[in-house]
CHARMM internal coordinates of N, CA and C (Angstrom, degrees):
IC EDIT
DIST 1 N 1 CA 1.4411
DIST 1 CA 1 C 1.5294
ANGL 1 N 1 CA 1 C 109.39
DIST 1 C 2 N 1.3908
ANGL 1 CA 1 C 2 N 121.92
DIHE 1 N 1 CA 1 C 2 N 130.08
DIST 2 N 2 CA 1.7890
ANGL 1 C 2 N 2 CA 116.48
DIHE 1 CA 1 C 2 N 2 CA -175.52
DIST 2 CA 2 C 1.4845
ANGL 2 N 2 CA 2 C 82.11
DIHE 1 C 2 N 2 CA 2 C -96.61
DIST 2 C 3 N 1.5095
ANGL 2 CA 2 C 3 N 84.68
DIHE 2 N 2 CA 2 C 3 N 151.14
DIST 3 N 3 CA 1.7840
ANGL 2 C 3 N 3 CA 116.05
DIHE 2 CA 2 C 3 N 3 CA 163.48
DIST 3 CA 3 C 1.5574
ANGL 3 N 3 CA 3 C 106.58
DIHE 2 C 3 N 3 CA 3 C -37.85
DIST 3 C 4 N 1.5678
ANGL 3 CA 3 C 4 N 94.30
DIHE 3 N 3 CA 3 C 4 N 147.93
DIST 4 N 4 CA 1.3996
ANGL 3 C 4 N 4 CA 100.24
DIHE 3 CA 3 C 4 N 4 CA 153.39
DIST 4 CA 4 C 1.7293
ANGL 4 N 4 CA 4 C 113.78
DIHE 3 C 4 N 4 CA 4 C -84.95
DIST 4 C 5 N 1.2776
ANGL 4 CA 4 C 5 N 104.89
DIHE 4 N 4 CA 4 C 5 N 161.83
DIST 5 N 5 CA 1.7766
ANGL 4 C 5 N 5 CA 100.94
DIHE 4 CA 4 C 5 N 5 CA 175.07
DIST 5 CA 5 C 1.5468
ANGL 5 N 5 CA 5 C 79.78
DIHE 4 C 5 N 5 CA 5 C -103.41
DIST 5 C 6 N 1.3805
ANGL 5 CA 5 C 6 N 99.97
DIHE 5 N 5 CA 5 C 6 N 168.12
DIST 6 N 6 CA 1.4049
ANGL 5 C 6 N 6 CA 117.69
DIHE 5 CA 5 C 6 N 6 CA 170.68
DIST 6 CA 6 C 1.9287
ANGL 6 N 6 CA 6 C 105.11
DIHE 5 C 6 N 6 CA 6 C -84.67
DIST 6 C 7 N 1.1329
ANGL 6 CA 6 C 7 N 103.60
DIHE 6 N 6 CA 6 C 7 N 145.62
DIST 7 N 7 CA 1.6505
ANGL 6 C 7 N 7 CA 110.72
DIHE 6 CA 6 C 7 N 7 CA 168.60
DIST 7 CA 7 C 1.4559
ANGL 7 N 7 CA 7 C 92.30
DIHE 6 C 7 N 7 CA 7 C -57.11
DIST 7 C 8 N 1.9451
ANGL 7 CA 7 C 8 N 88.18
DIHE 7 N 7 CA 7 C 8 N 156.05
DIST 8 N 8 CA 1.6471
ANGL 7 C 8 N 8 CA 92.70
DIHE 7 CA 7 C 8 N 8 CA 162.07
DIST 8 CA 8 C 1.5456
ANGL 8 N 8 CA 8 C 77.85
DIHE 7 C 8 N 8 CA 8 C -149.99
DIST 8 C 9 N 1.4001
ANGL 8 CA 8 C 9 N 95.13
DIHE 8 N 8 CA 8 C 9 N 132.67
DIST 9 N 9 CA 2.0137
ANGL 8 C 9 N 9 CA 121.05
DIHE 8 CA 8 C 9 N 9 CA 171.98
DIST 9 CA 9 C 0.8527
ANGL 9 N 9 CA 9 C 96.64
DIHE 8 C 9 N 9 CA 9 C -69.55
DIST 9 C 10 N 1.4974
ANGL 9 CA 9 C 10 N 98.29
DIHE 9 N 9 CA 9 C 10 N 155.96
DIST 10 N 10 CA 1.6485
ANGL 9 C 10 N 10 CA 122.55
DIHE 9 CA 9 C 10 N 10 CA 172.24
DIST 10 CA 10 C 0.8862
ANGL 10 N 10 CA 10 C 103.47
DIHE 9 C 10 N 10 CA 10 C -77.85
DIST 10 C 11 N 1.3627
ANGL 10 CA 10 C 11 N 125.59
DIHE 10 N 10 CA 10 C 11 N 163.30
DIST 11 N 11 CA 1.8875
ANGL 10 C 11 N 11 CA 134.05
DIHE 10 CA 10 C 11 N 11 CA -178.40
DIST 11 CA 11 C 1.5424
ANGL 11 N 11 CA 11 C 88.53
DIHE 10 C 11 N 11 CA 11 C -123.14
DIST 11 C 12 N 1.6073
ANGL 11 CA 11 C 12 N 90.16
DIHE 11 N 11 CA 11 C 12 N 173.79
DIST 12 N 12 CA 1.8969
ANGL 11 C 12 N 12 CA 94.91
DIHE 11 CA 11 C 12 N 12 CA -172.53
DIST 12 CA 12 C 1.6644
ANGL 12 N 12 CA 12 C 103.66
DIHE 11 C 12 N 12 CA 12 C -72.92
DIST 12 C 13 N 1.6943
ANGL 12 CA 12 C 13 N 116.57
DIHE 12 N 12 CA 12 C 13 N -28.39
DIST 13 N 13 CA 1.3309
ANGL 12 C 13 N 13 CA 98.10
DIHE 12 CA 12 C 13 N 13 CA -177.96
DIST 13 CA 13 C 1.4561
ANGL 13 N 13 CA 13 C 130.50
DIHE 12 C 13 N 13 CA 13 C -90.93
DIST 13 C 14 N 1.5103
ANGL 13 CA 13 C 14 N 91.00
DIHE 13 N 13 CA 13 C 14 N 11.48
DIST 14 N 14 CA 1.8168
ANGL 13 C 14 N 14 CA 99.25
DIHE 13 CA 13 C 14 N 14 CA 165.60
DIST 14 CA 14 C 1.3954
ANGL 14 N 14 CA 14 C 106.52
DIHE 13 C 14 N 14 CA 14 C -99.85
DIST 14 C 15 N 1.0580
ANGL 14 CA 14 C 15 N 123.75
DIHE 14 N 14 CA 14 C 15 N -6.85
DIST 15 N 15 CA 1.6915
ANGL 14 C 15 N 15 CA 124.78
DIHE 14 CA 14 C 15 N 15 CA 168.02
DIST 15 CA 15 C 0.9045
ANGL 15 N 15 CA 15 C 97.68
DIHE 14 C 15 N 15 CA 15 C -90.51
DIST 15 C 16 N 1.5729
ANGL 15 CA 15 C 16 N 132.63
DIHE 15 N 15 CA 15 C 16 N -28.97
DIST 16 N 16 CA 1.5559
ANGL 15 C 16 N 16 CA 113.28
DIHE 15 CA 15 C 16 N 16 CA -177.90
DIST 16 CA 16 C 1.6376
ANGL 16 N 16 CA 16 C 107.34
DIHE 15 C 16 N 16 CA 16 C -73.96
DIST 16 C 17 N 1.4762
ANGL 16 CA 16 C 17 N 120.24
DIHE 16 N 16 CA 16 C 17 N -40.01
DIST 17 N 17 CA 1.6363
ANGL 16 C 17 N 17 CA 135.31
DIHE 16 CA 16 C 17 N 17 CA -167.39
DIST 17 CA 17 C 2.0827
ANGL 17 N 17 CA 17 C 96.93
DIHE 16 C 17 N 17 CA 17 C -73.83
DIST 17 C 18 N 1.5406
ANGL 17 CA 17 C 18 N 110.19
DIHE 17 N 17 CA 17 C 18 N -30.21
DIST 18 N 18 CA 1.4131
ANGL 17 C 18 N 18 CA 96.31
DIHE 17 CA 17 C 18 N 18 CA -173.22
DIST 18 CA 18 C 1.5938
ANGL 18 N 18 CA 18 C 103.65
DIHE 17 C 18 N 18 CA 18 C -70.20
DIST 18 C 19 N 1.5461
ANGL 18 CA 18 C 19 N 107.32
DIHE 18 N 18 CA 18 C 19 N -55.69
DIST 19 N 19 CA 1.8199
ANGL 18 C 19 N 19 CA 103.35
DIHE 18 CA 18 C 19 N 19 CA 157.07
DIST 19 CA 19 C 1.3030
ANGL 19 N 19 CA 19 C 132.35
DIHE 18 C 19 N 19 CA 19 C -0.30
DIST 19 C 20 N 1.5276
ANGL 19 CA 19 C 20 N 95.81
DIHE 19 N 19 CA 19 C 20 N -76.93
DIST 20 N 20 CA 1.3507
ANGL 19 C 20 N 20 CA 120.62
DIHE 19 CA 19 C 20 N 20 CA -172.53
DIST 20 CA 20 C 1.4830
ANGL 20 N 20 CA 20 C 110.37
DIHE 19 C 20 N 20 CA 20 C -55.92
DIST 20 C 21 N 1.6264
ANGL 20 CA 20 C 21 N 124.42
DIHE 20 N 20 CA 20 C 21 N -47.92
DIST 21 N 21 CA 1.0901
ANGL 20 C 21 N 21 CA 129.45
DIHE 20 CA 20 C 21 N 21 CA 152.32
DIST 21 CA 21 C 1.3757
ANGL 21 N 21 CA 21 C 138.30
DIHE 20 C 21 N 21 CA 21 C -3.77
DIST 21 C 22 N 1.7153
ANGL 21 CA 21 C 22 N 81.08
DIHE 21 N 21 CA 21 C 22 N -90.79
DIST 22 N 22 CA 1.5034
ANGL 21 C 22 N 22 CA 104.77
DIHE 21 CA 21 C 22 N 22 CA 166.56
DIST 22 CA 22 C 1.2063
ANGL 22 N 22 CA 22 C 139.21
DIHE 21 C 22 N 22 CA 22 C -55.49
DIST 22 C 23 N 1.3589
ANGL 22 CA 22 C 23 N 120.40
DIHE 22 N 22 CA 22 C 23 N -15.96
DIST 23 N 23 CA 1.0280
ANGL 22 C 23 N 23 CA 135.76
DIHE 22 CA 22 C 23 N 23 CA -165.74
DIST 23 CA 23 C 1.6430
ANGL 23 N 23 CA 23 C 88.71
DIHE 22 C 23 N 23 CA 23 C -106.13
DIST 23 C 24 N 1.2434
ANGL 23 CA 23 C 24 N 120.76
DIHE 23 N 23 CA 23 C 24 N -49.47
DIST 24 N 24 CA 1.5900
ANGL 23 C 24 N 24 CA 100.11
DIHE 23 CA 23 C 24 N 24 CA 168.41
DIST 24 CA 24 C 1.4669
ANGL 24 N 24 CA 24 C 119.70
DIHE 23 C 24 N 24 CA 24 C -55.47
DIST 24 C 25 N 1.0698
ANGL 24 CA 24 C 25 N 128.08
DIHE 24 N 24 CA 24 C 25 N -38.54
DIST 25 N 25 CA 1.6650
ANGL 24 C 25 N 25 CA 105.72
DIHE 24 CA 24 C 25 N 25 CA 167.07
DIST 25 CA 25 C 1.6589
ANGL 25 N 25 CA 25 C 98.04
DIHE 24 C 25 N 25 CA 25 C 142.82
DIST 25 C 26 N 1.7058
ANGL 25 CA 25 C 26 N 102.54
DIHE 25 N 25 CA 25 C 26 N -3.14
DIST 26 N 26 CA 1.6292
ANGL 25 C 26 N 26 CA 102.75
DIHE 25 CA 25 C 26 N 26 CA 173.43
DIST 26 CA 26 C 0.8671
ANGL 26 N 26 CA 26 C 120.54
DIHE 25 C 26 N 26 CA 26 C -39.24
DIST 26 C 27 N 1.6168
ANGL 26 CA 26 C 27 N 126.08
DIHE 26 N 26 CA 26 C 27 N 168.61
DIST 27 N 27 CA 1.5179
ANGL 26 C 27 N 27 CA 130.95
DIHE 26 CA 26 C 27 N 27 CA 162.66
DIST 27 CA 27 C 1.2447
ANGL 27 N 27 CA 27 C 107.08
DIHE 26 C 27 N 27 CA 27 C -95.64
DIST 27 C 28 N 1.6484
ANGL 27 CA 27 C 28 N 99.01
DIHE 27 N 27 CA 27 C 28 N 171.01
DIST 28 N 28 CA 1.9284
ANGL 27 C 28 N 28 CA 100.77
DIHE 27 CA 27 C 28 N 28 CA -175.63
DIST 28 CA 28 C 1.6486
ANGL 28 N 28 CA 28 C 94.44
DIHE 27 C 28 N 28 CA 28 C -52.75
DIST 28 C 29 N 0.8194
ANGL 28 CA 28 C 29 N 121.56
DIHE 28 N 28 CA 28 C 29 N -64.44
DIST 29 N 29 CA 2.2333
ANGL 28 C 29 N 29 CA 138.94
DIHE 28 CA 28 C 29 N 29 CA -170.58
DIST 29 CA 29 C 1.2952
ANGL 29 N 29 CA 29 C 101.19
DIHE 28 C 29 N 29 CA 29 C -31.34
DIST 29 C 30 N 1.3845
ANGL 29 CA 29 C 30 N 108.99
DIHE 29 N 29 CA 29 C 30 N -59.97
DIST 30 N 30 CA 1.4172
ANGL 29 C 30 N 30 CA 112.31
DIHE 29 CA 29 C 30 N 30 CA -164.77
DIST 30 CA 30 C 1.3842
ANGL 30 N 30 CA 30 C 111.49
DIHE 29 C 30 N 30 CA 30 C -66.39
DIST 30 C 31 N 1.4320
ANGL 30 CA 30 C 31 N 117.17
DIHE 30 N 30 CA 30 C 31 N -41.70
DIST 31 N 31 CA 1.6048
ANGL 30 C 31 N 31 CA 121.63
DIHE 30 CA 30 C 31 N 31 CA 178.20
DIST 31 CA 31 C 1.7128
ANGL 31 N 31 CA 31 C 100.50
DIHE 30 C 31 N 31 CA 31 C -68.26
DIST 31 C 32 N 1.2027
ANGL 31 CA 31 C 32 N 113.94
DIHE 31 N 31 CA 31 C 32 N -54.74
DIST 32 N 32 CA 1.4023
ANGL 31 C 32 N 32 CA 115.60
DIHE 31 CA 31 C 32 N 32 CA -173.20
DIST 32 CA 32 C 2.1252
ANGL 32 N 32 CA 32 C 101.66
DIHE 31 C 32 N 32 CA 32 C -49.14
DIST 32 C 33 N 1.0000
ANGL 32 CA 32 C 33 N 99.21
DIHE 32 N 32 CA 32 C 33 N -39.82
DIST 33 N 33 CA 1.6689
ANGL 32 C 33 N 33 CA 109.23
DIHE 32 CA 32 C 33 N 33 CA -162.86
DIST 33 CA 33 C 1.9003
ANGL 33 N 33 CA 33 C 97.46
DIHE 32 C 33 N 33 CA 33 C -67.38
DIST 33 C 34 N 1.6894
ANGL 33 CA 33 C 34 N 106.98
DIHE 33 N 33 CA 33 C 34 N -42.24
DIST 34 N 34 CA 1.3258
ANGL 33 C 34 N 34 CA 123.18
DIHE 33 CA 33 C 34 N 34 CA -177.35
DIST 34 CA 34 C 1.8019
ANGL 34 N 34 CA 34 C 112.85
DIHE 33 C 34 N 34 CA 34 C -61.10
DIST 34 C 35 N 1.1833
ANGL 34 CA 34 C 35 N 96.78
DIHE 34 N 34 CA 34 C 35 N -42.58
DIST 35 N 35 CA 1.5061
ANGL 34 C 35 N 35 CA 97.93
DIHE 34 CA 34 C 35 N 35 CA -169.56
DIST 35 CA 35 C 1.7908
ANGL 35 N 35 CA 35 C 113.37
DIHE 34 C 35 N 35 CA 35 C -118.24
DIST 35 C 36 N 1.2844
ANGL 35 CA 35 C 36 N 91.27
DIHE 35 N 35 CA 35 C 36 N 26.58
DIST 36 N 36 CA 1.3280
ANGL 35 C 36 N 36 CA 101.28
DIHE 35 CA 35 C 36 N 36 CA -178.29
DIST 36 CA 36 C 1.7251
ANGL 36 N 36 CA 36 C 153.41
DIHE 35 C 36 N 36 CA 36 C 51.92
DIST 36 C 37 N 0.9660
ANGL 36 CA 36 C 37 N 79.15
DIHE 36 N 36 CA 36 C 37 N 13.02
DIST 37 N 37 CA 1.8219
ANGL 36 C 37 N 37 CA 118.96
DIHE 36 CA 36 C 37 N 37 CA 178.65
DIST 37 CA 37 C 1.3597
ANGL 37 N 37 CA 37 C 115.32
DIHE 36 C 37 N 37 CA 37 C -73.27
DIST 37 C 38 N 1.4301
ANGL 37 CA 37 C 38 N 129.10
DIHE 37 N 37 CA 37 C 38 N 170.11
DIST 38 N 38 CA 1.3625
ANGL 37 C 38 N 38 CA 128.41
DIHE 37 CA 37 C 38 N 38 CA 172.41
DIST 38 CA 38 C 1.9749
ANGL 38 N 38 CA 38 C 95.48
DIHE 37 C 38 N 38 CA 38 C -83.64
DIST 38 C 39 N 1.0419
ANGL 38 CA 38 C 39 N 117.38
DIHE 38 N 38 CA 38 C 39 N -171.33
DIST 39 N 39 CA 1.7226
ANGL 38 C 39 N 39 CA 136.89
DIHE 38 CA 38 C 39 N 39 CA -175.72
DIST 39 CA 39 C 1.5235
ANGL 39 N 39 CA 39 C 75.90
DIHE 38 C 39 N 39 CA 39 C -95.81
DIST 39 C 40 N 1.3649
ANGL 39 CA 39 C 40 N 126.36
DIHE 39 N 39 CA 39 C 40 N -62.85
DIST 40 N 40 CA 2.0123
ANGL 39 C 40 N 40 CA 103.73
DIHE 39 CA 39 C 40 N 40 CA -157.66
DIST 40 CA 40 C 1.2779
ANGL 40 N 40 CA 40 C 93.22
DIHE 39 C 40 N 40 CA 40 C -96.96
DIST 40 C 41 N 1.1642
ANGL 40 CA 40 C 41 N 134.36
DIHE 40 N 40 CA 40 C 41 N 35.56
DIST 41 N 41 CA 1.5424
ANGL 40 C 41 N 41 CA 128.78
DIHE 40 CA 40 C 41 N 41 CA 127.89
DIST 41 CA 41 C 1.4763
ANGL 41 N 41 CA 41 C 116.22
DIHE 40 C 41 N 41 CA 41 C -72.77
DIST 41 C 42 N 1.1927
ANGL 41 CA 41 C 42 N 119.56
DIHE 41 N 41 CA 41 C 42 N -52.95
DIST 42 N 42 CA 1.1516
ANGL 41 C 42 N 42 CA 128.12
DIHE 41 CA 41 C 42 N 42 CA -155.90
DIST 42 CA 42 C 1.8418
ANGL 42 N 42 CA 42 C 94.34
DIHE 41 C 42 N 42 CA 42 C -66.23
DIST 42 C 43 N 1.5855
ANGL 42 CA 42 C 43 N 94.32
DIHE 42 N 42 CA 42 C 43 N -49.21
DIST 43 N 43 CA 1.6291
ANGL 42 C 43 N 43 CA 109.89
DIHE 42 CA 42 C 43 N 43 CA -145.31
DIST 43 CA 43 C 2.2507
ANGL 43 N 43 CA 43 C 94.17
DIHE 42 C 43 N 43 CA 43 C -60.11
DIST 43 C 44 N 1.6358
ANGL 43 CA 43 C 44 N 92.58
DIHE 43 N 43 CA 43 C 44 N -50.69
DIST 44 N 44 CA 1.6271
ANGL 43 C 44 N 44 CA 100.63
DIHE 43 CA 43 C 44 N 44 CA 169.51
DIST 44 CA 44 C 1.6863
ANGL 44 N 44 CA 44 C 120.91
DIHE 43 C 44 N 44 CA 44 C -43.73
DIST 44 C 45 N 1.5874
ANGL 44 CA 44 C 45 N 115.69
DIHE 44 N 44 CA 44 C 45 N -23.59
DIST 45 N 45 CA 1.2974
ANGL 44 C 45 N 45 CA 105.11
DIHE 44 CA 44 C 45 N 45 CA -151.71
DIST 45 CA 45 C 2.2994
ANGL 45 N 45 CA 45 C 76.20
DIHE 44 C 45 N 45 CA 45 C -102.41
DIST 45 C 46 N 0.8289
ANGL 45 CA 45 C 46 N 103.45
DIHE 45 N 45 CA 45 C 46 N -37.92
DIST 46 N 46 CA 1.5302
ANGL 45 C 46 N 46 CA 98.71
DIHE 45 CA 45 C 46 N 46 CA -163.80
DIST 46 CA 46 C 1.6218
ANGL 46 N 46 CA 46 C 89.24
DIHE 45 C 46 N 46 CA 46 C -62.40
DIST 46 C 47 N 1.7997
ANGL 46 CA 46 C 47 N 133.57
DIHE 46 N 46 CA 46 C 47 N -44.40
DIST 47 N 47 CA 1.4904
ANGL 46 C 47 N 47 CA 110.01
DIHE 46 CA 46 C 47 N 47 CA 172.02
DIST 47 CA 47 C 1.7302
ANGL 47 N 47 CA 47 C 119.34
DIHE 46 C 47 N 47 CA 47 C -59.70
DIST 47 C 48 N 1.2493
ANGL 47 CA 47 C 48 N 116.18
DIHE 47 N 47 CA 47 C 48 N -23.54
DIST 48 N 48 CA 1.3083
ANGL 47 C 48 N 48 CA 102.49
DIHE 47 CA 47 C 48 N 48 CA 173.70
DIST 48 CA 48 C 1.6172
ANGL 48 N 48 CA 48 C 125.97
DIHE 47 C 48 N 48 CA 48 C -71.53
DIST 48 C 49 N 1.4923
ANGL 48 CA 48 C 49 N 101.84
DIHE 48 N 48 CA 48 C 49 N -51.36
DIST 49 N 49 CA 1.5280
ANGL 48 C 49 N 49 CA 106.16
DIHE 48 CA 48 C 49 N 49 CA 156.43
DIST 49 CA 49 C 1.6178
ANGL 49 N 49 CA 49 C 126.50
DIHE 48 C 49 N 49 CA 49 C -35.07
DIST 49 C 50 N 1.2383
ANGL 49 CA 49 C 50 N 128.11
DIHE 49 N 49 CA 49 C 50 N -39.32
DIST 50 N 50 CA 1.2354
ANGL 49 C 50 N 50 CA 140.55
DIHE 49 CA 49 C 50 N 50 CA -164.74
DIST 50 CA 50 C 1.4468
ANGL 50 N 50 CA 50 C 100.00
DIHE 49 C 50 N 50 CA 50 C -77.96
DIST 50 C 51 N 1.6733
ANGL 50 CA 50 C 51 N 106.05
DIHE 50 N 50 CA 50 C 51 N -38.76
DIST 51 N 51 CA 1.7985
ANGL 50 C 51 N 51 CA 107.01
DIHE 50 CA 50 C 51 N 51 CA -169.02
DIST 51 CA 51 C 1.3961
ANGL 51 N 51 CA 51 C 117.97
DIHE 50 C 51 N 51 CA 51 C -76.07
DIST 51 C 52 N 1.3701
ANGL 51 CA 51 C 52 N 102.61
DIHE 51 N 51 CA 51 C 52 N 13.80
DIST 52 N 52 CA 1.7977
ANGL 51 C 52 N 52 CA 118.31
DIHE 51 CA 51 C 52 N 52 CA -153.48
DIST 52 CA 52 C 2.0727
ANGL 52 N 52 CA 52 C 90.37
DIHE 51 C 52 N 52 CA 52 C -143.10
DIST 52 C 53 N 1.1546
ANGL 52 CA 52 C 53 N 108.71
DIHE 52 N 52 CA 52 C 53 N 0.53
DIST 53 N 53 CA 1.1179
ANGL 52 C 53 N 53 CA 102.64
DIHE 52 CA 52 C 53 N 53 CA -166.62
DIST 53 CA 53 C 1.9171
ANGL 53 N 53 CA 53 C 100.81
DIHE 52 C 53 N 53 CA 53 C -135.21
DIST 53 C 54 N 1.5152
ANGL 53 CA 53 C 54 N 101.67
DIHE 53 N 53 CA 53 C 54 N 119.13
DIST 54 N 54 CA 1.6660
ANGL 53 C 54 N 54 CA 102.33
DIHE 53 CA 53 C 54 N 54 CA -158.17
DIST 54 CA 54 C 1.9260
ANGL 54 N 54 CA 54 C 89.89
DIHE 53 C 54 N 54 CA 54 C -87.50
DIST 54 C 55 N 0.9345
ANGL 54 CA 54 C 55 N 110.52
DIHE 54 N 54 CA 54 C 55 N -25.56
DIST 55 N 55 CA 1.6509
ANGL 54 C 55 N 55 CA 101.67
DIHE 54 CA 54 C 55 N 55 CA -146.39
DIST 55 CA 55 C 2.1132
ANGL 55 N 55 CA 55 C 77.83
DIHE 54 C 55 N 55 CA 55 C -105.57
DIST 55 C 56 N 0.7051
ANGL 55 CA 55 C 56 N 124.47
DIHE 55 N 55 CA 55 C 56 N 48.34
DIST 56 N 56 CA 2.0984
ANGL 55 C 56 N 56 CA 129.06
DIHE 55 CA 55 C 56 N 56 CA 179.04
DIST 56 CA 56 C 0.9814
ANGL 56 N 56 CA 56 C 116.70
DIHE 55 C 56 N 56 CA 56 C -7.96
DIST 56 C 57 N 1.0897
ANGL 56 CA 56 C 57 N 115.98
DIHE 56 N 56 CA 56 C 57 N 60.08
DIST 57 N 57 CA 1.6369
ANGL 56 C 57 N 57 CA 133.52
DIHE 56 CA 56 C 57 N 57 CA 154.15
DIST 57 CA 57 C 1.2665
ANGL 57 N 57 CA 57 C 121.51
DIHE 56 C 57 N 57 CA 57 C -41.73
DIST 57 C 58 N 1.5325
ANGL 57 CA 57 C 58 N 115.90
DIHE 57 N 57 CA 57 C 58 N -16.15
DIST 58 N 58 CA 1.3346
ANGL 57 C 58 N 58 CA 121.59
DIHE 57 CA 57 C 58 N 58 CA -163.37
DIST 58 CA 58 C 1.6762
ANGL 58 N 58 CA 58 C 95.92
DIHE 57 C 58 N 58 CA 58 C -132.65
DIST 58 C 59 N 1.7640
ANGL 58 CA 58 C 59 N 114.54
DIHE 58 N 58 CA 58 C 59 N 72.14
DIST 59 N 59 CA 1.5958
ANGL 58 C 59 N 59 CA 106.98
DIHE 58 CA 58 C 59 N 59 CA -176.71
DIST 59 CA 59 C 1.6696
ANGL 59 N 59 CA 59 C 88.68
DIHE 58 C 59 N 59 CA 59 C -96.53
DIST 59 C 60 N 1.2303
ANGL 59 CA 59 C 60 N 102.44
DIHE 59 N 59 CA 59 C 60 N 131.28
DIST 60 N 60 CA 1.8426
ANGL 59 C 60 N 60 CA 131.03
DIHE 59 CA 59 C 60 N 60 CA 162.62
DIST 60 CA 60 C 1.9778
ANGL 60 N 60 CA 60 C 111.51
DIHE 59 C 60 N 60 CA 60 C -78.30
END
COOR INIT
IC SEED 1 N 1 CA 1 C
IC BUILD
C-alpha cells in the first residue's frame, strides 16, 4: 500500500491563478499540469468555488 501524501489547501492566490486559468480556456490537465496538482484536484476545487460563486465563473 503507498503512503498517503498529506492534502495541501489551496491558498487565495492559487484560486486566484486557477481563475485565471480557466478563464483562459485551459483544460482541467493543463491547469492541473500548470500548477501542479492532480486533474481531480483541480476539477473538485473549481465545484467548490462554483458553490460559493452565484454568477459561475467556474463552468466544468
Amino acid at each position: 500500500m503507498k503512503p498517503v501524501k498529506p492534502r495541501r489547501r489551496f491558498t487565495e492566490a492559487e484560486d486566484a491563478q486557477l481563475e485565471k486559468l480557466r478563464l483562459a480556456g485551459l483544460s482541467l490537465a493543463q491547469i492541473a499540469n500548470e500548477m501542479g496538482r492532480a486533474r481531480s484536484s483541480i476539477q473538485m476545487r473549481l465545484v467548490t468555488l462554483a458553490s460559493y460563486d452565484d454568477d459561475e465563473r467556474f463552468p466544468i
